[in-house]
C-alpha atoms as one frame of an Amber mdcrd trajectory, in Angstrom:
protein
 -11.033  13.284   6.278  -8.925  10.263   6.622 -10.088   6.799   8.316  -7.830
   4.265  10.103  -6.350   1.288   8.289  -5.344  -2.020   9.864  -2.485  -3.710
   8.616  -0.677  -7.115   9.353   2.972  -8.277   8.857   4.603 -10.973  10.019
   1.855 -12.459  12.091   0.857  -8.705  14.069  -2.050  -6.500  13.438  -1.368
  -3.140  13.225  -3.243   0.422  13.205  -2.555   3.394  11.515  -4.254   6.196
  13.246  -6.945   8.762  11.105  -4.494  11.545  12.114  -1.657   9.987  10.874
  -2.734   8.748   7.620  -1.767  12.186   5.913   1.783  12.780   7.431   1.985
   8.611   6.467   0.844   9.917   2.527   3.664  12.236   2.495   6.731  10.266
   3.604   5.333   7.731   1.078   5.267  10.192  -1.718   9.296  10.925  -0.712
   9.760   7.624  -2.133   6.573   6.603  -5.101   3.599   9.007  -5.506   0.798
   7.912  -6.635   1.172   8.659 -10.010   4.005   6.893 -10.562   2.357   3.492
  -8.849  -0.683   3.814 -11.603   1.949   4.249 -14.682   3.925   0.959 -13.034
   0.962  -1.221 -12.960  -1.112  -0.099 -15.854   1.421   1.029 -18.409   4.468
  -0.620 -17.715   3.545  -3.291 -16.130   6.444  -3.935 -13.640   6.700  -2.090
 -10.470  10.481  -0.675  -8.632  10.428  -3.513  -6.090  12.953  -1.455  -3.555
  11.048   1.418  -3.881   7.877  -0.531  -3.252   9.492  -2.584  -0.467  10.508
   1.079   1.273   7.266   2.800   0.478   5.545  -0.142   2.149   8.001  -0.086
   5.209   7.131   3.443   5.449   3.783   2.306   5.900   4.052  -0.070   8.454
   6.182   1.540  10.793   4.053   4.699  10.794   1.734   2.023  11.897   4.072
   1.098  15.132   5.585  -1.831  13.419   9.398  -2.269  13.696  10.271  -3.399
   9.708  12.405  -1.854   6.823  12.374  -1.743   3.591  14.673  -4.983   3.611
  12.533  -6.819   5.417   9.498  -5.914   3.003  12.095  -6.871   0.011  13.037
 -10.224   1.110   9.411 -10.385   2.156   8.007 -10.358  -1.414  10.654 -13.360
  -2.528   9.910 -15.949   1.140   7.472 -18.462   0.129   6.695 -17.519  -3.760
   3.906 -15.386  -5.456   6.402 -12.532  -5.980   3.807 -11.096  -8.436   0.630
 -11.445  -5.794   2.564  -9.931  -3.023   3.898  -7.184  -5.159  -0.133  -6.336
  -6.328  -0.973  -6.127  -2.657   1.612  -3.904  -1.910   0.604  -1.200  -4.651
  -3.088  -1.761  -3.709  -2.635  -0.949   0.277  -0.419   2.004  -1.075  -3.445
   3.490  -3.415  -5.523   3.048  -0.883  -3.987   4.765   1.437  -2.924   7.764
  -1.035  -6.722   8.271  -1.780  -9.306  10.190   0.582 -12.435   7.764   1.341
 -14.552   9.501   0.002 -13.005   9.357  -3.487 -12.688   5.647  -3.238 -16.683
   5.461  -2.169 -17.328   7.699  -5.076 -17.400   6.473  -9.259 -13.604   8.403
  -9.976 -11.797   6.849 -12.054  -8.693   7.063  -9.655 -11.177   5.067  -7.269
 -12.122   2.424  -9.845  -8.442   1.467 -10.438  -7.805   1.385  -7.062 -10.977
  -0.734  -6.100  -9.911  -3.350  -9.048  -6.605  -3.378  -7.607  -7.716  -4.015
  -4.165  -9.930  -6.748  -5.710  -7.249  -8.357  -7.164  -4.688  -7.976  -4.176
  -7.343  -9.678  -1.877  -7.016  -6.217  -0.135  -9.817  -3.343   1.508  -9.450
   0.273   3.392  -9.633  -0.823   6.635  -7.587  -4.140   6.912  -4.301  -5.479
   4.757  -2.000  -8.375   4.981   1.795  -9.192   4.600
């Protein structure tokens, strides 16, 4: 159902396995479900940046890579664009939390996402720090 995704921080590439993407979905979803990511961005307009920062770690070391959620934090504040980084963040996270085939499909959910992505400079398969 699921596809990999290739991610980078800190100057590594990483891969999150097809078979992992799931069990990676709901350890994310501990911390910020989906839902709550879409009422952030497009209703309030501000995003929890610690629970972003661990729902991103979460991410990345399901991926193999050795990071918390500080390092994510400080992360978004090294070298400026706080807002930029913080977009990319929710956009690799909605992309994640969606199957592929509702992001290749005309869903709503999948239009948001796809803008997002857009903006973020982000896609399925590969993602950046």
């Amino acid at each position: 159902m699921f596809e990999p995704i290739k991610l980078h921080w800190a100057g590594q590439d990483y891969s999150l396995p097809a078979d992992e993407v799931l069990r990676t979905i709901a350890d994310v979803e501990e911390i910020l479900t989906l839902g709550e990511l879409y009422v952030f961005q497009a209703q309030r307009k501000t995003v929890p940046l610690a629970k972003l920062s661990l729902a991103y770690a979460t991410v990345l070391r399901h991926a193999g890579a050795r990071v918390s959620g500080d390092d994510i934090f400080a992360g978004l504040f090294r070298d400026g664009d706080l807002q930029a980084k913080a977009l990319q963040a929710i956009a690799v996270l909605q992309l994640l939390m969606l199957p592929p085939e509702q992001l290749r499909g005309d869903g709503a959910a999948a239009g948001k996402a796809a803008a997002a992505a857009r903006r973020a400079g982000s896609s399925r398969k590969s993602t950046s720090s």
